[in-house]
N, C-alpha and C positions, 0 to 999 in steps of 0.2 A: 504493500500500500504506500511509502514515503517514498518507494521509486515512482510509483504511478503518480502519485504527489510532486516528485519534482520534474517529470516530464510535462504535466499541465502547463507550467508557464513557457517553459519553452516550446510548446503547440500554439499557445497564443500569440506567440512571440512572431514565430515565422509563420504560420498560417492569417496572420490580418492583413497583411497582402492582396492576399483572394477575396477577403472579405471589401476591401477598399475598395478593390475592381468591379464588386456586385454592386455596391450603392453605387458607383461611377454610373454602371451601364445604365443601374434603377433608374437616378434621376438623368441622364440623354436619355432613356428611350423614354420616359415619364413627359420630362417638359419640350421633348427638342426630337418631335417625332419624325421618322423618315432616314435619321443619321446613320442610324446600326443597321446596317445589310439583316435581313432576312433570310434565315433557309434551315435544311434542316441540321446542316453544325453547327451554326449559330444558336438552338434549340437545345442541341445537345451540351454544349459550352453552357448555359443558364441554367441548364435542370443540374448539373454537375455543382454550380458553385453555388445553386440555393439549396439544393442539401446540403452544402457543406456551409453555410451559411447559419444554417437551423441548429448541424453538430456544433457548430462555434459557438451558437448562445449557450446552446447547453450545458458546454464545456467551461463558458463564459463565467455563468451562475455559477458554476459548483468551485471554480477556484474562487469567486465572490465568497462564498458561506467558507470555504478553505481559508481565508485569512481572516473571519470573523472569528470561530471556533479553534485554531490550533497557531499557539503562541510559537511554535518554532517556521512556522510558514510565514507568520507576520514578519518575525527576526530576520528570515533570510532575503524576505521580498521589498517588503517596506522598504528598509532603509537606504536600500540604492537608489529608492524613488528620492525619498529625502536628501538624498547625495551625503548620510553619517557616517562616519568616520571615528572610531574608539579605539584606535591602535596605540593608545597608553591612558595614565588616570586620565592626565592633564584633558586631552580629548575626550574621555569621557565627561569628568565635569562638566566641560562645556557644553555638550549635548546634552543635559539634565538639566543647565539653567536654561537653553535656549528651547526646550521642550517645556520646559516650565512656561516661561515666556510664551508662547507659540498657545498653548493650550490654554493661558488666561485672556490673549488676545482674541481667538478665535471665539470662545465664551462669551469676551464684550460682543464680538459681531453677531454672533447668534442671539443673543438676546435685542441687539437693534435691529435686527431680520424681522424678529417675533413683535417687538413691535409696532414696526414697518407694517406687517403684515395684518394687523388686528387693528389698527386704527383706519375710519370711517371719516373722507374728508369729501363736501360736494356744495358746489358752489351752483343755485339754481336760479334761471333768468325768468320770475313768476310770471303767470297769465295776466292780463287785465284785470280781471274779475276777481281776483287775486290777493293785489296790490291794495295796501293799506298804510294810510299816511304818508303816500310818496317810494314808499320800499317797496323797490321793484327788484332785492333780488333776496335772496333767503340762502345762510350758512348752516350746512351741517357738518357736527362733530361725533362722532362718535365708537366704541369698540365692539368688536365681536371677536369670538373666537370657534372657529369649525371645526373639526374633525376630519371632513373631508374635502375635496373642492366643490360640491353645489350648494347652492345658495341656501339661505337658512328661509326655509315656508314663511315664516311671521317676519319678513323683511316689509316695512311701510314703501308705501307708494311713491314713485316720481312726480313727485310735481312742479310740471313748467316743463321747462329747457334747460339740460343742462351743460353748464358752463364747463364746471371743470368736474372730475371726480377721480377718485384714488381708484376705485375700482380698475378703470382703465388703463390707469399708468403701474398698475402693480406687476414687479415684475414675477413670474413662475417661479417653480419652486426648483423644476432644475438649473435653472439659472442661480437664485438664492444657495444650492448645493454645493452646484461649482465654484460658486465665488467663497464659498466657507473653506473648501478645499484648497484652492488658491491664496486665501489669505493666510491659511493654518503653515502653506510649505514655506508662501513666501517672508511671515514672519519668524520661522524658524531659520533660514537661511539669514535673513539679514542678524539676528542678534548673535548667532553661529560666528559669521564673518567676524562679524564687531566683535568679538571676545575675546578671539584667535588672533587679533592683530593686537592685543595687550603682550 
């Protein structure tokens, strides 16, 4: 099983290749119809790299749950991602404060993520009929918090036109992921730097 375990990354490794080549062709023959010649090798090349396309997710997932559950698969994989480096104390130290760092940092951003994401802002341009004492436009504040992405039943009405609203400009959640992951390596790397040059 840890040979079949350390052949997994190296399957993902050289096999994304093929997979690159299937979304290429996905999206030309998706949006930019008529580019990719037709026939039946052409058919055969596609049916060949969407099942192996299909094995790659699958293969995908299970090294995914492989670095959740087994600490020495993290040990070995991870930290090349991180570019760490503990070939004596002194380097290790530094990777414990800069982990330290990196993990209080990413902490602050996730809790401004959360409440980015729960606060309720909309700015609306009232009807005629509406309009009282000259205020022609109505500010709303306020939080929610979902469980999942659809909308909560007991949301109040739109009224008017609206100007501005959060809903709209809110960005998704795998955006919000990526940029958690992003600011987790890229804070670890700069206070990393910054240590190692004392």
């Amino acid at each position: 099983m840890n040979r079949f375990n350390a052949l997994v990354p190296v399957y993902l490794k050289y096999s994304s290749p093929a997979v690159l080549i299937l979304l290429i062709f996905g999206f030309i023959s998706f949006h930019l119809k008529g580019l990719i010649p037709a026939g039946p090798v052409f058919d055969i090349i596609w049916e060949i790299l969407a099942f192996h396309f299909m094995f790659w997710i699958i293969v995908f997932i299970y090294f995914l749950f492989l670095l959740l559950i087994s600490p020495s698969a993290r040990n070995r994989i991870l930290p090349g991602l991180a570019r760490m480096k503990e070939r004596d104390e002194r380097e290790a130290m530094i990777t414990g404060l800069a982990a330290r760092y990196s993990m209080l940092a990413t902490l602050a951003l996730l809790l401004l993520l959360l409440f980015i994401s729960s606060i309720e802002i909309s700015v609306t341009k009232l009807p005629p009929e509406m309009v009282v004492d000259g205020k022609k436009h109505e500010l709303r504040v306020g939080l929610s918090f979902r469980l999942t992405e659809r909308n909560s039943p007991g949301k109040a009405e739109q009224r008017g036109n609206p100007i501005f609203t959060t809903e709209k400009s809110a960005i998704s959640s795998q955006a919000a992921i990526l940029a958690a992951i992003f600011w987790q390596l890229a804070s670890f790397k700069y206070i990393y730097r910054r240590l190692s040059r004392r």
